[in-house]
Backbone of each chain as ProteinMPNN parsed JSONL, in Angstrom:
{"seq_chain_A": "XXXXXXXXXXXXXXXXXXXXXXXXXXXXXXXXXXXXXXXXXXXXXXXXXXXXXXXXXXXXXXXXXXXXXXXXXXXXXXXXXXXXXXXXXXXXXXXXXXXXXXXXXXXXX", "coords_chain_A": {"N_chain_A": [[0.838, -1.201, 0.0], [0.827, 2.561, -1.061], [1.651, 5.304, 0.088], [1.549, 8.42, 1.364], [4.343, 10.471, 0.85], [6.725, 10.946, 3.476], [8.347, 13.706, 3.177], [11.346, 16.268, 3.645], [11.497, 19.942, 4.279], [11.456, 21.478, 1.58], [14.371, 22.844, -0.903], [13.969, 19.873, -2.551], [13.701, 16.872, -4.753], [11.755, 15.144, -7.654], [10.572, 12.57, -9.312], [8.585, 12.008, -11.873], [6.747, 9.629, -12.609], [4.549, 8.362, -15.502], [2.394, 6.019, -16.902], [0.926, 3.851, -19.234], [0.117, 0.526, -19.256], [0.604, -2.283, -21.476], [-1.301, -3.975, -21.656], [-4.685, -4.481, -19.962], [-5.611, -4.238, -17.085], [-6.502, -7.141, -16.083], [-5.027, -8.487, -17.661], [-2.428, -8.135, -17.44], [0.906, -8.957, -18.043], [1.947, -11.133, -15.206], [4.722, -10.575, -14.395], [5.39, -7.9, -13.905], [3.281, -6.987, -12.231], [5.182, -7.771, -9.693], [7.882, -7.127, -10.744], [7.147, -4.031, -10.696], [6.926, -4.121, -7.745], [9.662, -4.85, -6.888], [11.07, -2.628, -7.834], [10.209, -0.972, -6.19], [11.478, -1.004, -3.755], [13.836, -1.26, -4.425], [14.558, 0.774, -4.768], [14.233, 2.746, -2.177], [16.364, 1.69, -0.936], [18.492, 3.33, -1.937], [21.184, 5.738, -2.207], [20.264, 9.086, -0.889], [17.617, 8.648, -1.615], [14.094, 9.546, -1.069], [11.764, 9.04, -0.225], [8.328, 7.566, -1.812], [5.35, 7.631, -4.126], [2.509, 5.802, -5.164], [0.185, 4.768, -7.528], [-2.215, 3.866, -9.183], [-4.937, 3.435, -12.106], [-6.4, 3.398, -15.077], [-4.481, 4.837, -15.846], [-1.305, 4.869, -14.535], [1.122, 6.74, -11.668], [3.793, 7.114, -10.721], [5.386, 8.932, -8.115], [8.927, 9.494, -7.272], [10.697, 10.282, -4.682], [13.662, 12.931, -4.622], [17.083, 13.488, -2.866], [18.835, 14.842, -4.904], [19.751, 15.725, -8.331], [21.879, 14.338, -9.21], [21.493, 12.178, -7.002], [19.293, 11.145, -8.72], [20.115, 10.31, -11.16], [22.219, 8.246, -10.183], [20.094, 6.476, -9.785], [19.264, 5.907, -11.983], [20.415, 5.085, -13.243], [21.588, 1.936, -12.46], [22.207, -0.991, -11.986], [20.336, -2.873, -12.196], [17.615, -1.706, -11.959], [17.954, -0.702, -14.46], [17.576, -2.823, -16.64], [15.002, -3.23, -15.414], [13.76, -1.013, -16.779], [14.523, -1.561, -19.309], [12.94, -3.865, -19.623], [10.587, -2.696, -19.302], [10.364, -0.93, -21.502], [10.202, -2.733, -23.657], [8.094, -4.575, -23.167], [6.132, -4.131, -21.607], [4.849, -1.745, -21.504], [2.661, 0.861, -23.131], [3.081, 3.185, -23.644], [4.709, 6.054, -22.18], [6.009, 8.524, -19.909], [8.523, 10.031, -18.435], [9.358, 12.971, -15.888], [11.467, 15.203, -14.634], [11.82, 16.999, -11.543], [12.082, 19.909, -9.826], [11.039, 20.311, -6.646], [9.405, 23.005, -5.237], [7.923, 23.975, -3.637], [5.467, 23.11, -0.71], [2.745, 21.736, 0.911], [0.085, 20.771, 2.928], [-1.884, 18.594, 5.026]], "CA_chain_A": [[0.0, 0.0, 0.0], [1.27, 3.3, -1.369], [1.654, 5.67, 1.393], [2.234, 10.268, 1.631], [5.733, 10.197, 1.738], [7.395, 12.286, 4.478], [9.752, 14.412, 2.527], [11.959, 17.129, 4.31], [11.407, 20.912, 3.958], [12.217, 22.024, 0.32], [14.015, 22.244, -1.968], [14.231, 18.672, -3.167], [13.597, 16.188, -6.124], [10.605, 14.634, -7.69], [10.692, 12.013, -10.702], [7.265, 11.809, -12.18], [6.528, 8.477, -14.157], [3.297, 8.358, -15.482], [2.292, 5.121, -17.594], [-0.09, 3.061, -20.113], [0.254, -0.757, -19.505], [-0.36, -2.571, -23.082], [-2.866, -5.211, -21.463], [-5.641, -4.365, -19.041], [-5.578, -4.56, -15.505], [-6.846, -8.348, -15.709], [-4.476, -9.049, -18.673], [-0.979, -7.638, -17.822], [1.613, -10.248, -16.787], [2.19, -11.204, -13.822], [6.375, -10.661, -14.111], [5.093, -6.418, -14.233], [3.502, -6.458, -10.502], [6.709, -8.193, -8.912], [9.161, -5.723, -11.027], [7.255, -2.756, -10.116], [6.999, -4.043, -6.01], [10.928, -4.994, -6.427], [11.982, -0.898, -8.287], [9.905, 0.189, -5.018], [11.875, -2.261, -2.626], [15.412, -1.36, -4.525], [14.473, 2.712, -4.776], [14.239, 2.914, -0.889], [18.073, 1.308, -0.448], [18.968, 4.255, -2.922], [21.556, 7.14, -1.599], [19.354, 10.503, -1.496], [15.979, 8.176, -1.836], [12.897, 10.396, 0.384], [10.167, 8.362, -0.573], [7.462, 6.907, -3.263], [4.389, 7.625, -4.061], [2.162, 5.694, -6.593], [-1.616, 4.476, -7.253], [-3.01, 3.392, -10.87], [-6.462, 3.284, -12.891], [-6.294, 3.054, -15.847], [-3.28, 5.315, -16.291], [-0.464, 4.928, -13.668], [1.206, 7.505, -11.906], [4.447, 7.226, -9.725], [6.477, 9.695, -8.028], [9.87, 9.506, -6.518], [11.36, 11.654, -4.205], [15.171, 12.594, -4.397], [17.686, 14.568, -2.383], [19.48, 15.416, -5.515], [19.686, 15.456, -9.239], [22.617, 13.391, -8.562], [20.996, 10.979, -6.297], [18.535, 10.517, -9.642], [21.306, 10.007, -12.17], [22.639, 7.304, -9.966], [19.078, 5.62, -9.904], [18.619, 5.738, -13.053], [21.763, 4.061, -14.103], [21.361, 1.153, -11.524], [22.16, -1.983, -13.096], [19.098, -4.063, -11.872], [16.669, -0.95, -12.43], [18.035, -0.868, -16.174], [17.11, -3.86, -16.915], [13.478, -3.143, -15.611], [13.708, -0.099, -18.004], [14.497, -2.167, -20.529], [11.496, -5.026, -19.94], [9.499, -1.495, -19.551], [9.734, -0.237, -22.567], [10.067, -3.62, -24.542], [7.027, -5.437, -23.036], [5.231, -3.322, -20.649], [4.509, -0.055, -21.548], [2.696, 1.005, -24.68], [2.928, 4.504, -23.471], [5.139, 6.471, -20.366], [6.517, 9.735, -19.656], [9.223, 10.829, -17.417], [9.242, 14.122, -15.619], [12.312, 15.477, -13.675], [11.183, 18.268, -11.402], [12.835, 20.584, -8.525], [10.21, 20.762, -5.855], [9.861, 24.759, -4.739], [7.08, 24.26, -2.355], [5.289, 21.648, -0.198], [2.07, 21.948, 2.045], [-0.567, 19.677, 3.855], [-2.474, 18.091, 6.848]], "C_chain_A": [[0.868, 1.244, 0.0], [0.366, 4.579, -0.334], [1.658, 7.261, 1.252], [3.268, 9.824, 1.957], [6.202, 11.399, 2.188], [8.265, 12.57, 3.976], [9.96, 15.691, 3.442], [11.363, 18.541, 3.685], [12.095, 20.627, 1.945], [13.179, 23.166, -0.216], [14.691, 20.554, -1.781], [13.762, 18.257, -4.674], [12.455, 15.691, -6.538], [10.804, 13.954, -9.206], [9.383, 11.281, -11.055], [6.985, 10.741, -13.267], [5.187, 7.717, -14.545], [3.494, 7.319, -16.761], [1.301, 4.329, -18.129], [0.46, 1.34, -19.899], [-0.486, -1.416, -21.114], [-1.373, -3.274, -22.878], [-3.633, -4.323, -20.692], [-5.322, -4.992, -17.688], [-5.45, -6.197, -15.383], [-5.537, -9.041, -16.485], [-2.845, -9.294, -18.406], [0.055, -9.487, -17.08], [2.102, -10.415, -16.022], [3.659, -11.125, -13.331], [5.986, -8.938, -13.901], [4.919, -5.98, -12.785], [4.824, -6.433, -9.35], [7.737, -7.301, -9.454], [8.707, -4.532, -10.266], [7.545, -2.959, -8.276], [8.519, -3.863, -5.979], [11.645, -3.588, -6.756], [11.294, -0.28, -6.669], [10.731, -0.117, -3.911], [13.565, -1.202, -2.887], [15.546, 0.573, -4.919], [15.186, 3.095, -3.635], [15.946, 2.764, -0.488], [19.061, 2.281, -1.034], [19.68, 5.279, -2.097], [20.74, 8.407, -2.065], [17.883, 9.989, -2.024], [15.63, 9.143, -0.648], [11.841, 10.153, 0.407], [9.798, 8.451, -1.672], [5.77, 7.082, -3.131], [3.397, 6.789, -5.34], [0.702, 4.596, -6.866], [-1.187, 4.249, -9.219], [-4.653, 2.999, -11.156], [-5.865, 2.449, -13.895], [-4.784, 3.465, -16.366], [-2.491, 5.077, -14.66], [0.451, 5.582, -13.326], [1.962, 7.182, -10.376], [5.527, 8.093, -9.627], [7.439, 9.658, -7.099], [10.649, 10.8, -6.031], [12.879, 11.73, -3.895], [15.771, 14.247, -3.476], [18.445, 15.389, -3.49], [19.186, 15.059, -7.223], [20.633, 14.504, -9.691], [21.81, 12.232, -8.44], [19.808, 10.053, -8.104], [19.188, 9.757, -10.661], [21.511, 8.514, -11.524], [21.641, 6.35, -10.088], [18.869, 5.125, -10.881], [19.314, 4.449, -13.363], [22.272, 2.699, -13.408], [21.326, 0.233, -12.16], [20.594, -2.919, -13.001], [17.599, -3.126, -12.35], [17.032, -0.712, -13.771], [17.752, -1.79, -16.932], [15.709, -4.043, -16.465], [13.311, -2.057, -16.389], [13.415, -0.666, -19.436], [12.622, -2.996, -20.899], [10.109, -3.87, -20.034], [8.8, -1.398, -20.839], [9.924, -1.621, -23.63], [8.455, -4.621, -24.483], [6.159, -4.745, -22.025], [4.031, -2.54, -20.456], [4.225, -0.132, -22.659], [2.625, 2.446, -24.161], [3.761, 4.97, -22.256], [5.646, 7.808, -20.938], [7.451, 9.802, -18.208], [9.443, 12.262, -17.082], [10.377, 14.528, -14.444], [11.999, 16.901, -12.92], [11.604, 18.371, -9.751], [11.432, 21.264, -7.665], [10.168, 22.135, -5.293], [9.002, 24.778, -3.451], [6.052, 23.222, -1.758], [4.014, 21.825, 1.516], [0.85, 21.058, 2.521], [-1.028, 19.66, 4.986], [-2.178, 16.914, 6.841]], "O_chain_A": [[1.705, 1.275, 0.902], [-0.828, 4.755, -0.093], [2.23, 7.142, 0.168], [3.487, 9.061, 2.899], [6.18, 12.508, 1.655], [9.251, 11.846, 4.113], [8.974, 16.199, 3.978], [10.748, 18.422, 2.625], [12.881, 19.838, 1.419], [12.86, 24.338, -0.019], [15.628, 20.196, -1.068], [13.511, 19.057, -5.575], [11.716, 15.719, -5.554], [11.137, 14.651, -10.164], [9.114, 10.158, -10.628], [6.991, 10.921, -14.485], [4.816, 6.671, -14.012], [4.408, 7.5, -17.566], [0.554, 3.993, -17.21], [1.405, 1.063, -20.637], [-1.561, -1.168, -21.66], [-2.315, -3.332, -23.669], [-3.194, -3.174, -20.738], [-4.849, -6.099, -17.431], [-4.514, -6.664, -14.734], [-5.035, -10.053, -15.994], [-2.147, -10.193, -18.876], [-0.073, -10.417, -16.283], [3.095, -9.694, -15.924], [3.963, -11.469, -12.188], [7.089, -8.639, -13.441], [5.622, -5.202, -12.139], [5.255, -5.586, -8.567], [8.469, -6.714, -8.658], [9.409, -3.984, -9.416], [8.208, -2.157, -7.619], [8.948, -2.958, -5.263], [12.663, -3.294, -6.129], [11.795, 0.684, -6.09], [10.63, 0.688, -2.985], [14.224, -0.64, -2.012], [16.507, 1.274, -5.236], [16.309, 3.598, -3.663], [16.595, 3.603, 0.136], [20.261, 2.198, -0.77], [18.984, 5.814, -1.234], [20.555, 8.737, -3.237], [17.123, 10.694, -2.689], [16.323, 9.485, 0.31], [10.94, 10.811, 0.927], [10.376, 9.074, -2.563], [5.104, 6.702, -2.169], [3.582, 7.197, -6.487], [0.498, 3.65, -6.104], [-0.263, 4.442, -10.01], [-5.365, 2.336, -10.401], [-5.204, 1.412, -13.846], [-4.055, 2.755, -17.058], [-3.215, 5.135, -13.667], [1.272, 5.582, -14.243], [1.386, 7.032, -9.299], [6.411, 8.225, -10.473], [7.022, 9.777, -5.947], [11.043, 11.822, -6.592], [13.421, 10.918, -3.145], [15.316, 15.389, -3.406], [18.742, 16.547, -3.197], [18.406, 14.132, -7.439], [20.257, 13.774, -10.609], [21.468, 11.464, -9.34], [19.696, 8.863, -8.399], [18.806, 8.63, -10.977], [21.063, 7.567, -12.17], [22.042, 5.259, -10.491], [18.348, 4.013, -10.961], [18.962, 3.298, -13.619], [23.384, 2.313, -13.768], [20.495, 0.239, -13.069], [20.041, -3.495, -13.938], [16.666, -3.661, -12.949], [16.005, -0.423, -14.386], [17.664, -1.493, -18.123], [15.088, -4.95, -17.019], [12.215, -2.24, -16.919], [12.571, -0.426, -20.299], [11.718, -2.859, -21.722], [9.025, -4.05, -20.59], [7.651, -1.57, -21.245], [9.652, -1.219, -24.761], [7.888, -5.175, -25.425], [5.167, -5.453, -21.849], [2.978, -2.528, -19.819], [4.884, -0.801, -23.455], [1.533, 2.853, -24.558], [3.572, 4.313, -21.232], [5.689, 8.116, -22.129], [6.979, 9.619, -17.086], [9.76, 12.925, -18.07], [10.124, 14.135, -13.305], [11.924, 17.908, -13.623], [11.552, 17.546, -8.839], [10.907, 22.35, -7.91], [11.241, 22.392, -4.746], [9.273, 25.423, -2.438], [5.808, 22.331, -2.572], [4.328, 21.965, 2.698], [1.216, 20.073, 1.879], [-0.763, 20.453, 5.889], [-2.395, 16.217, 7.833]]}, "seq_chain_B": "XXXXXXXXXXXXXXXXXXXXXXXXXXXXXXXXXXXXXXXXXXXXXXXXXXXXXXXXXXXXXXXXXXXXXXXXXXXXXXXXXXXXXXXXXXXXXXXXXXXXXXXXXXXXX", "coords_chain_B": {"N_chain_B": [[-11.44, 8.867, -18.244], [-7.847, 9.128, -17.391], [-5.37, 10.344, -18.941], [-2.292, 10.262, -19.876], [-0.492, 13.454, -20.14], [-0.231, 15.793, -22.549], [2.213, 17.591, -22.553], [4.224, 20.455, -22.722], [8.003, 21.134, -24.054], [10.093, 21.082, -21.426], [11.237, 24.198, -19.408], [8.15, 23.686, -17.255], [5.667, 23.836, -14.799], [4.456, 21.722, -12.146], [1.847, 20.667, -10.493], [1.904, 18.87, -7.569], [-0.631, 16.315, -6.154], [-1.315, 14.835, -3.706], [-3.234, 12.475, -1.98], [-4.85, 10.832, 0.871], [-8.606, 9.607, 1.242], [-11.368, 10.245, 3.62], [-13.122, 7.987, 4.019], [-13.372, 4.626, 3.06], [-13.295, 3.4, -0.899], [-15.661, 2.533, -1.401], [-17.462, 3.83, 0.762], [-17.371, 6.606, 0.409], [-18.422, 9.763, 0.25], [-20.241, 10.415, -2.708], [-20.484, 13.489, -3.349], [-17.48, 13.597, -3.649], [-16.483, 12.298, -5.829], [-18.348, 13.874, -7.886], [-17.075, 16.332, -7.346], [-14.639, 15.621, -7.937], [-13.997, 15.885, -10.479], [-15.637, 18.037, -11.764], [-13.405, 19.533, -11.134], [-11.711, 19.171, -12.186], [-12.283, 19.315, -14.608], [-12.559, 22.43, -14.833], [-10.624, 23.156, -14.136], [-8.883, 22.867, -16.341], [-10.092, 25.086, -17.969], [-8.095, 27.335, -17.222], [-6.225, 29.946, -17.82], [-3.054, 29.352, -18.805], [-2.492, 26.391, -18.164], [-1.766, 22.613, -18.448], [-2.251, 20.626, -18.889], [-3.223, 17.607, -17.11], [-3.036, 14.68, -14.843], [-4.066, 11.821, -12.722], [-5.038, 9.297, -10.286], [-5.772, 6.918, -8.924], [-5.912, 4.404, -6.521], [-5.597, 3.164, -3.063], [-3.689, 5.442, -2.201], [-4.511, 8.961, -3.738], [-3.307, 10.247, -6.51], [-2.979, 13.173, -8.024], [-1.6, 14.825, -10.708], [-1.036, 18.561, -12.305], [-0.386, 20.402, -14.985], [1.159, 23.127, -15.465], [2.068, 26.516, -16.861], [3.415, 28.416, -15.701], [4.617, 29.765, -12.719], [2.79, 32.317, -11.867], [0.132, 31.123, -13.003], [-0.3, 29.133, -11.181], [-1.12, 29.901, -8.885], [-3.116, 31.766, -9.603], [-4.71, 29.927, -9.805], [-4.855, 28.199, -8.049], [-6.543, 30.361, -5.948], [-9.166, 30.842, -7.221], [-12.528, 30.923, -7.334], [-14.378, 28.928, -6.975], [-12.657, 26.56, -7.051], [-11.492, 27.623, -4.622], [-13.664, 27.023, -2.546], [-14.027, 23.879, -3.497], [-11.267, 23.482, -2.364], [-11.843, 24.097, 0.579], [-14.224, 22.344, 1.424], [-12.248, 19.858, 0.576], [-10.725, 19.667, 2.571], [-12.372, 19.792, 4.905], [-14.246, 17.98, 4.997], [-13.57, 15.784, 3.305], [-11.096, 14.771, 2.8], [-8.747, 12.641, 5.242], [-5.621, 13.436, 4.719], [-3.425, 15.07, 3.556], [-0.957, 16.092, 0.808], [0.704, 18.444, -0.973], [2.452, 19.646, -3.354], [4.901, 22.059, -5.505], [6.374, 21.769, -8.149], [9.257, 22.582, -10.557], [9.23, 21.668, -13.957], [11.946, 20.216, -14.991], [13.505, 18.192, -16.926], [12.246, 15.753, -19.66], [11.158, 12.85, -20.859], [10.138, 9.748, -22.877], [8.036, 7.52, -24.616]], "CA_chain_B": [[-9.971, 8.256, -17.63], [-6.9, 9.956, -17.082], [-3.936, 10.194, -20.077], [-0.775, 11.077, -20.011], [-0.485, 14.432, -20.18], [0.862, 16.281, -23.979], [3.314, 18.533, -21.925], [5.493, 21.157, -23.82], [9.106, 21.305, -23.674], [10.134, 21.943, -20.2], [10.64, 24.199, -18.211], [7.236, 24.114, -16.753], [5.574, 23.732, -13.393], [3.697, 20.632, -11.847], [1.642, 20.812, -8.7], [1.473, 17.673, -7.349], [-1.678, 16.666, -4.854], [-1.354, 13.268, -3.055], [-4.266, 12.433, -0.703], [-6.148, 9.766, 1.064], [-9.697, 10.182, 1.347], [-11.45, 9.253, 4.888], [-13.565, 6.811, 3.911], [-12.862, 3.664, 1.962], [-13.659, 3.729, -1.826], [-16.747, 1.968, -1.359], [-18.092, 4.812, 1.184], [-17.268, 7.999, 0.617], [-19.692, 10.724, -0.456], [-20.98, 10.589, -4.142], [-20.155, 14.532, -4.088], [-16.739, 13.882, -3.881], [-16.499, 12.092, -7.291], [-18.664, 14.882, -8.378], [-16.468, 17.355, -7.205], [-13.363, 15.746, -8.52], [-14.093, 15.599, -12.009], [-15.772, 19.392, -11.742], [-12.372, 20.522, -10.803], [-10.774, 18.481, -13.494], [-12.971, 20.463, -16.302], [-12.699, 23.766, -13.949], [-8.587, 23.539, -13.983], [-8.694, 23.009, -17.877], [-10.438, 26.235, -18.893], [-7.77, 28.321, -16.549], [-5.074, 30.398, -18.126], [-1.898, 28.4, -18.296], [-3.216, 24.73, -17.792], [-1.158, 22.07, -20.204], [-2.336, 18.899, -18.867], [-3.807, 16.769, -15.662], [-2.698, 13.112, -14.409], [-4.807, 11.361, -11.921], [-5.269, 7.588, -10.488], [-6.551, 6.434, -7.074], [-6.415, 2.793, -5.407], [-5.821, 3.844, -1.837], [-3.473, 7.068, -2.669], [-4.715, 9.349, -5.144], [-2.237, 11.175, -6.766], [-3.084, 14.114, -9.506], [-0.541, 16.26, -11.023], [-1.684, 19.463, -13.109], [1.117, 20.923, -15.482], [1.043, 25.104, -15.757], [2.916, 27.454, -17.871], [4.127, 29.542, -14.637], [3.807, 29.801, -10.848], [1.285, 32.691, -11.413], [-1.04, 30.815, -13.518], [-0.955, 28.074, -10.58], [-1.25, 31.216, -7.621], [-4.521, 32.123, -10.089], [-5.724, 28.674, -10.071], [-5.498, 28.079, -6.033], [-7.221, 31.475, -5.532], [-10.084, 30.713, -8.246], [-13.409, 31.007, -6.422], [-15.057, 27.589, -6.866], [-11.591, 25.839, -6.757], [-11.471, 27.349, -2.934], [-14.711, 25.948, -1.957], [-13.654, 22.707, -3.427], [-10.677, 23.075, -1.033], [-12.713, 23.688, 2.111], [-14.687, 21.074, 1.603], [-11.137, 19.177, 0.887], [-10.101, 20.192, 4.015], [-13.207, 19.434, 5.892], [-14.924, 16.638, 4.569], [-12.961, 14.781, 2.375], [-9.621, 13.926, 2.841], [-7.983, 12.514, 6.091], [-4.377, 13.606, 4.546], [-2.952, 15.548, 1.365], [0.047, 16.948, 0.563], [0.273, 19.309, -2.333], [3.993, 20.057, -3.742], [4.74, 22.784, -6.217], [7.613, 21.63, -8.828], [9.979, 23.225, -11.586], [9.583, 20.438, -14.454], [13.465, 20.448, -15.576], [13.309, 17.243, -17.745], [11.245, 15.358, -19.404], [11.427, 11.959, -21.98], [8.945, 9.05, -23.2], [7.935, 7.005, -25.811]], "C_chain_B": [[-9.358, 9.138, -18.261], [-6.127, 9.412, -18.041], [-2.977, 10.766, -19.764], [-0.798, 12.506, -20.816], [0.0, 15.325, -21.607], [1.352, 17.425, -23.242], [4.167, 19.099, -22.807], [6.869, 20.5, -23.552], [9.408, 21.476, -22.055], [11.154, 23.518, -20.464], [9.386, 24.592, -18.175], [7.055, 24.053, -15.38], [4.594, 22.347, -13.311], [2.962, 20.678, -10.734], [0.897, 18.945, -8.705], [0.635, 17.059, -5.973], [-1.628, 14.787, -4.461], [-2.164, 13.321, -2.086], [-5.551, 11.087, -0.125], [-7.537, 10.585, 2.011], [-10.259, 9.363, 2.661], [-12.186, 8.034, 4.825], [-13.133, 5.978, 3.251], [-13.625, 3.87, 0.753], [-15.317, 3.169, -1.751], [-17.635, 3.072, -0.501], [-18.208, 5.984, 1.511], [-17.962, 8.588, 0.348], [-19.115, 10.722, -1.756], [-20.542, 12.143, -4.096], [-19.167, 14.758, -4.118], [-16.082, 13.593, -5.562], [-17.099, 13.117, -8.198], [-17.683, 16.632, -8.877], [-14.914, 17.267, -8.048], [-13.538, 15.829, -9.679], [-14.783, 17.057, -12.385], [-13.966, 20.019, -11.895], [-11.17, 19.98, -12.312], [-11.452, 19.84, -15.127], [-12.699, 21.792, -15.904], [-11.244, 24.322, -14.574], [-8.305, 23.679, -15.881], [-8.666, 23.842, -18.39], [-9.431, 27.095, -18.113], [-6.601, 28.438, -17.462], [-3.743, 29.597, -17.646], [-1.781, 27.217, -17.999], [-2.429, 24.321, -19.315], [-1.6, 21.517, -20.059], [-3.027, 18.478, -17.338], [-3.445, 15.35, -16.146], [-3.181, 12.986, -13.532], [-5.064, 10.228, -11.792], [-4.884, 7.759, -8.784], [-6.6, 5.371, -6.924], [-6.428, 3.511, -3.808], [-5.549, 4.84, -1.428], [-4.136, 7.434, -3.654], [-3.628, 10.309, -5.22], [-2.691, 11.753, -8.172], [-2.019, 14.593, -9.755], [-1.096, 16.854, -12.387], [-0.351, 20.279, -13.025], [0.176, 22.415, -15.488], [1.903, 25.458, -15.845], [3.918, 28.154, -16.816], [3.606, 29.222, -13.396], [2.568, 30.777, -10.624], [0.165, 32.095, -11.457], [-1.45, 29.381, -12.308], [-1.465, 28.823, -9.342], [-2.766, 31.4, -7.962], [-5.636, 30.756, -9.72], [-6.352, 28.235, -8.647], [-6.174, 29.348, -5.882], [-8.819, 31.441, -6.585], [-11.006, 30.374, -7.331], [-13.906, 29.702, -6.19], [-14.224, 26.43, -6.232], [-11.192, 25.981, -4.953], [-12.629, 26.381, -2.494], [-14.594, 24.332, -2.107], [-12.402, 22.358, -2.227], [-10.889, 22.867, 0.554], [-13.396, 22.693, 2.282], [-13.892, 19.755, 1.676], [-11.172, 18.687, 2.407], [-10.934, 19.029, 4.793], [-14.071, 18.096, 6.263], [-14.24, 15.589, 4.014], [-11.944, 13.713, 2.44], [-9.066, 13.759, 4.982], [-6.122, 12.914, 6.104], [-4.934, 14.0, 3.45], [-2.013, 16.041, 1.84], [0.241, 17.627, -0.865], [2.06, 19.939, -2.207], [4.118, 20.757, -4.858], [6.428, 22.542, -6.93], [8.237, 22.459, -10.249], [9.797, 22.038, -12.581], [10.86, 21.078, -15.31], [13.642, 19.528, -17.323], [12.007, 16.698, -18.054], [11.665, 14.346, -20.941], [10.067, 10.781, -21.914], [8.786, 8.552, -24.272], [6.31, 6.968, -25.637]], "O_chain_B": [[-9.732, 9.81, -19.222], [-6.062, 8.188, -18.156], [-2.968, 11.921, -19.338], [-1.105, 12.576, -22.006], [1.205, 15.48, -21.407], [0.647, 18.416, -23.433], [4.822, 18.427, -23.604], [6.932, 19.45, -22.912], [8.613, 22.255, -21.53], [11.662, 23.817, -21.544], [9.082, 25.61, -18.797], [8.039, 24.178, -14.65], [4.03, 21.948, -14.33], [3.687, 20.75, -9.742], [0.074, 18.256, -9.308], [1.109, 17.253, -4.854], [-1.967, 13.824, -5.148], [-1.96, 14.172, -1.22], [-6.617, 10.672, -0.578], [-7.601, 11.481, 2.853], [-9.897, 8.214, 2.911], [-11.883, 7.086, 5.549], [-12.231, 6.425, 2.543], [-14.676, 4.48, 0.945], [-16.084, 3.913, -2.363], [-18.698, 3.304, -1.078], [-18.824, 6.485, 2.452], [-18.796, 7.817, -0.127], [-17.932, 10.932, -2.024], [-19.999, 12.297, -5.19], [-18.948, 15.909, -4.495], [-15.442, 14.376, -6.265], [-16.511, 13.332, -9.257], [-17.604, 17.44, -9.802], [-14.248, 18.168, -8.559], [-12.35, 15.853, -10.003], [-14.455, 17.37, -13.529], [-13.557, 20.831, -12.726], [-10.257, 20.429, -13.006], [-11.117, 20.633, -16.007], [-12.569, 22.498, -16.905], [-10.894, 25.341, -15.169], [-7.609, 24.523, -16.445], [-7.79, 24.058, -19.228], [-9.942, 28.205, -18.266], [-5.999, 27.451, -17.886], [-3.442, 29.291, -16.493], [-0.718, 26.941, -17.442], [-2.335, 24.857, -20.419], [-1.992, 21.118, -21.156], [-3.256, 19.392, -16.545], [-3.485, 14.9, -17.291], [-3.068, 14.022, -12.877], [-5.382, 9.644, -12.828], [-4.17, 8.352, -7.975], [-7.723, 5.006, -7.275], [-7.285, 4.342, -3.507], [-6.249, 5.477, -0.641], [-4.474, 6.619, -4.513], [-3.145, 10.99, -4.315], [-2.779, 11.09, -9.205], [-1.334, 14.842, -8.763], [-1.498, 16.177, -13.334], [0.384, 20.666, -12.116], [-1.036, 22.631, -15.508], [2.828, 25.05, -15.143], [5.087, 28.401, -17.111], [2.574, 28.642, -13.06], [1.652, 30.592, -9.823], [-0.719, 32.172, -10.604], [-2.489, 28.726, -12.396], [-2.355, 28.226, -8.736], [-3.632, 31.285, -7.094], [-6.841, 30.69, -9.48], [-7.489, 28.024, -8.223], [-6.834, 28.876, -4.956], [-9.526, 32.424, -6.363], [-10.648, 29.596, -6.447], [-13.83, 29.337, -5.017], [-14.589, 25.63, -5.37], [-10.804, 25.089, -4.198], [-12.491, 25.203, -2.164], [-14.925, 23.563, -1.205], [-12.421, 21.413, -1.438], [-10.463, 22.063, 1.383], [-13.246, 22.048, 3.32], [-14.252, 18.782, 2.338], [-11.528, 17.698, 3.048], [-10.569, 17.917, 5.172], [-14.392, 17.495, 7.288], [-14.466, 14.443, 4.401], [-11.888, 12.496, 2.262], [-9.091, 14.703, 5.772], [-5.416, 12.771, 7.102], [-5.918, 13.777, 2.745], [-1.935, 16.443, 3.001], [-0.236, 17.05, -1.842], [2.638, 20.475, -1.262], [3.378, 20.231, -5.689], [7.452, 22.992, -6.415], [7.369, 22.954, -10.967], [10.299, 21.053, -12.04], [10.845, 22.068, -16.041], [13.823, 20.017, -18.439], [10.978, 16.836, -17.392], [12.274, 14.824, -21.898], [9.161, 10.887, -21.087], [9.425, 9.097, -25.171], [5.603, 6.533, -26.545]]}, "name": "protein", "num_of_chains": 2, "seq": "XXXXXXXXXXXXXXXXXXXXXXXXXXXXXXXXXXXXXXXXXXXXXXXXXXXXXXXXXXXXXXXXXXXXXXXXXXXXXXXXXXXXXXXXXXXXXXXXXXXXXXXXXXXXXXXXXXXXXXXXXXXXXXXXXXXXXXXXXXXXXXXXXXXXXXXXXXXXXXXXXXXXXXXXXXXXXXXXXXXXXXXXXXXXXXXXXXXXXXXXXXXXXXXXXXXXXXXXXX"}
């Protein structure tokens, strides 16, 4: 269960990855749930990880929080998360977007 | 249903609203579904609006792209859009956090 993550005053990081699965909810295959649980599992162990946020409909829509633009770079380039990149965009995804974005302001109950 | 967003070039802005609602999906008030999907058509017609992302299992998480920080200053101060927040506030949600980002990057297929 995808949680508000407690991020520090700002500024910080935010990597917005919004996505189209090619099957249907009922359809997709079952190697897709276990990658995405294990990128949320192997995010967290990340230097400069600050939390995850991320829900789905029809469209899916997760955001990571970083201490640095740095800290993202290194995520990206993560050998085990490149290789779910890969199965992403080869069998996954018929649609995504990435969004790199410097948080300015941050408010709540 | 919610699409992936056709976002310019960056730089833009993102405000991003994460929030669980107090009841479970099964019993919340009927005028909050009302209300969310008002504010969805509401935020569209406002000066500076590129896009909306949205998707709820137990978080919901929207993000609504804009041209500038005024046009998102205009959008929180927009008369109807408050009342939807008081009622936020009051009725609706047990949590939100609402984050105001720079989008720097941005890639996709």
């Amino acid at each position: 269960m995808s949680d508000i993550a407690n991020t520090p005053a700002p500024p910080y990081y935010a990597v917005i990855f919004s996505s189209h699965l090619i099957a249907d909810d009922k359809g997709y295959d079952k190697g897709y749930a276990a990658m995405a649980e294990r990128m949320v599992e192997l995010a967290a162990t990340q230097p400069g990880f600050l939390g995850i946020e991320s829900a789905r409909e029809n469209l899916g829509i997760t955001v990571s929080y970083w201490e640095s633009l740095e800290a993202i770079r290194q995520w990206k380039s993560n050998a085990e998360h490149q290789e779910a990149q890969r199965l992403g965009r080869e069998q996954w995804y018929s649609s995504f977007r990435v969004r790199v974005a410097r948080v300015e302001r941050e408010y709540g109950v």
